[in-house]
N, C-alpha and C positions, 0 to 999 in steps of 0.2 A: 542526389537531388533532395531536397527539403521537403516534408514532408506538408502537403494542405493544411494549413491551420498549425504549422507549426509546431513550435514545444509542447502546446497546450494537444494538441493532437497525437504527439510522436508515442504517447505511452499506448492506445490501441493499436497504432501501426507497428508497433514492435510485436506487439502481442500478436500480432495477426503473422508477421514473419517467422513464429513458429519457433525463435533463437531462445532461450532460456535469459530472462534478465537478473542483471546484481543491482539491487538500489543498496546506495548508502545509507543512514538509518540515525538522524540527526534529533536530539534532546536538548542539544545546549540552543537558544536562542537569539542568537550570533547569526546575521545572516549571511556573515564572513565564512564562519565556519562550512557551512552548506555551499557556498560559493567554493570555497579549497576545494571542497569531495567531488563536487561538479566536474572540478579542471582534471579529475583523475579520471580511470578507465569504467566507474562508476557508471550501469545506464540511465539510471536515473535515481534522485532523490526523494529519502519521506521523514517526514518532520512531523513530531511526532505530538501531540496535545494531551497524551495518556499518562505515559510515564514520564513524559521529558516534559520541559519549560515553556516549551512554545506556545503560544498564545495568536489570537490572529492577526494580531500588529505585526507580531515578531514573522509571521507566516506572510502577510501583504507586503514587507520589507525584504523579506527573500527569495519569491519565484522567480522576479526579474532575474535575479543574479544567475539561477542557474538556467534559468532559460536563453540569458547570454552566451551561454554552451552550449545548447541547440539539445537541451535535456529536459523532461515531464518532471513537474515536481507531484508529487503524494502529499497526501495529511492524514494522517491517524486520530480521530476524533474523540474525546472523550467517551468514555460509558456513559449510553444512554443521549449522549450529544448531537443528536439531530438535527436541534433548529440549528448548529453552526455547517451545514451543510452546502445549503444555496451559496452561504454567504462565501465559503472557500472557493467552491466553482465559478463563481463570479471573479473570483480575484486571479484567476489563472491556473488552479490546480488541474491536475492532471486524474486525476483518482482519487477517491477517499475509503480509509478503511476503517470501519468500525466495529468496532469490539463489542464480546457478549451480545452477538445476534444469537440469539439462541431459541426463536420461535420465530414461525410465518408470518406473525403478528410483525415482530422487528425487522423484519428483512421485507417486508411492503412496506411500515413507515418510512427506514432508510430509502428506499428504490424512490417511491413518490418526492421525497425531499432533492433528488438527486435528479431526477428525470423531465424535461418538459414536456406537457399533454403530449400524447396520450397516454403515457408511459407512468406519468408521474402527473405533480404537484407543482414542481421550481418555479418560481416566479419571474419575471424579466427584470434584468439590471447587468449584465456581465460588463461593465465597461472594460476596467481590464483585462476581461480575459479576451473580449473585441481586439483590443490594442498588441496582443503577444499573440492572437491566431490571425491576425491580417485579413479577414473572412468582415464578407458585409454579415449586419445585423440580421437580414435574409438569410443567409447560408451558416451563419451559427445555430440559429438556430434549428434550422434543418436540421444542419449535424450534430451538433452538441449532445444528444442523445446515443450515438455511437462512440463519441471519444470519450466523454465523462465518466471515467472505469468505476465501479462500486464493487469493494469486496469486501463481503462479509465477513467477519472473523470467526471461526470455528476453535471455542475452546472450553466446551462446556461437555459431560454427559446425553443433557438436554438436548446442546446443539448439534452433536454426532444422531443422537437420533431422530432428530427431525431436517436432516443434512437433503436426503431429495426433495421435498418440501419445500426446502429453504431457493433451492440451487434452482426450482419451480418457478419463483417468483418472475414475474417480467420486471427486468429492470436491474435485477442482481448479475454481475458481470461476470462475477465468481466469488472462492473463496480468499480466507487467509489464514492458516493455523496459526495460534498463539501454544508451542510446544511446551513450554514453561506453565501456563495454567493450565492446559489439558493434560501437563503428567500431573500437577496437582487434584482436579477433577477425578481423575479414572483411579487414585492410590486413595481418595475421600480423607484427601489433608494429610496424608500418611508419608508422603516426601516430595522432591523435587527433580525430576529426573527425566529430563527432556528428550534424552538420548535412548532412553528405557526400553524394555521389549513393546509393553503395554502402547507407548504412543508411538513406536514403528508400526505397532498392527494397526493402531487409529488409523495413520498414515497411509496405509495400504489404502486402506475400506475409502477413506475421505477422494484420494486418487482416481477411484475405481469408479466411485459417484459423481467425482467433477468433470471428467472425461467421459461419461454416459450424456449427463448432459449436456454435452460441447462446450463448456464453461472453463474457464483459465482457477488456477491454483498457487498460492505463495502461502509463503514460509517463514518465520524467523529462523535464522542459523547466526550457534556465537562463535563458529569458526573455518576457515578456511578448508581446512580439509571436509568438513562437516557440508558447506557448501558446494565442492565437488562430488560428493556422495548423493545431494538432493538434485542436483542439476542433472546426474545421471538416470536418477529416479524419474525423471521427468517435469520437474516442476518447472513452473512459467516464471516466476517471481521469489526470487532468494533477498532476503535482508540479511546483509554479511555483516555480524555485532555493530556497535553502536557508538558515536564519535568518542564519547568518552572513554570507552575500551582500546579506541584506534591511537587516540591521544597515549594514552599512558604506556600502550603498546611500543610507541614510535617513540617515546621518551625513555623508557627500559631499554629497546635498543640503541638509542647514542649514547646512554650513559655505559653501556655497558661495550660499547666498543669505546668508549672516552678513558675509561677507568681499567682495561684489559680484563 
């Protein structure tokens, strides 16, 4: 049975069924591309406006498609990129993650941008995201406030230490480690090493604090078995590597069964 409010709703009802999710983790700006990952065993997708190309044209032109899958699309917001907030959840996002929350200060901006009264700030206009949750303008807005995931990214020093604080706020849904700056962070530029002892122990502590607070926790992972390892860990939200890596993945393997 289809979940109330649809795709636009399915990423907190997942969250609430307790299952460990895998989003796909889309950079190229191709809404094609996010539509393919959609059609796979992927639970939902996140498109990415940090490191990758997407923009929110290229973000308005691809929810549909994978919400034609009956799947929550994400957006990863630039640093510091707030005011684009409302405007994604309006257009049918499921979640947004924003990076470098790394103070109380940023994780109440984020929350209020994301949240309608009382919680927040949002202002009224969600046409499409009306159109893809089939909910009158009454009952969106009711709910909107419980589906519209917000997670923080944790990948600073700063932000490990002010992490209850953060997980405090009303409005913040949860976290999301960025493993790759936070092994940079905790070595103070001294290497790269995501899989390190240093950000497993972060990992632990981050775990130990998001689950105190009954708050949901994701992850970036750049591999499959690495994936299985966090999912056993417990985590909510795995980003399994990223189209471009999946591309060239899946191209190295035909050529190399092509070529013996």
């Amino acid at each position: 049975m289809a979940e109330r409010g649809g795709a636009v709703a399915a990423l907190a009802a997942r969250f609430r069924e307790g299952k460990p999710l895998i989003t796909a983790w889309c950079g190229i700006p191709e809404p094609a591309v996010a539509g393919l990952l959609a059609a796979e065993a992927f639970d939902t997708v996140t498109l990415d406006m940090q490191h990758g190309a997407h923009d929110f044209d290229s973000i308005n032109r691809t929810v549909a498609l994978v919400a034609a899958r009956g799947k929550p699309t994400l957006a990863r917001v630039p640093v510091g990129g707030f005011s684009t907030v409302s405007r994604l959840l309006d257009a049918g996002i499921s979640g947004i993650i924003a990076p470098m929350v790394n103070t109380v200060e940023d994780a109440r901006r984020f929350a209020a941008l994301a949240k309608y009264p009382p919680l927040g700030e949002r202002s009224w206009g969600p046409a499409p995201a009306l159109m893809l949750s089939g909910l009158s303008p009454e009952a969106y807005l009711r709910e909107a406030n419980g589906f519209c995931q917000t997670l923080a990214m944790i990948e600073t020093k700063e932000a490990l230490a002010a992490l209850d604080d953060i997980l405090a706020v009303d409005g913040i849904d949860g976290i999301f480690i960025g493993p790759s700056d936070l092994s940079i962070a905790l070595s103070n530029g001294a290497g790269l090493d995501p899989d390190g002892a240093a950000v497993r122990d972060a990992l632990k502590h981050a775990m130990a604090r998001t689950r105190a607070a009954g708050k949901r926790i994701g992850i970036y992972s750049l591999s499959g078995p690495r994936t299985r390892e966090l999912i056993a860990e417990g985590f909510d939200l795995i980003a399994l590597s990223g189209d471009s890596a999946l591309l060239r993945a899946g191209a190295a393997a035909a050529l190399k069964e092509a070529r013996g």
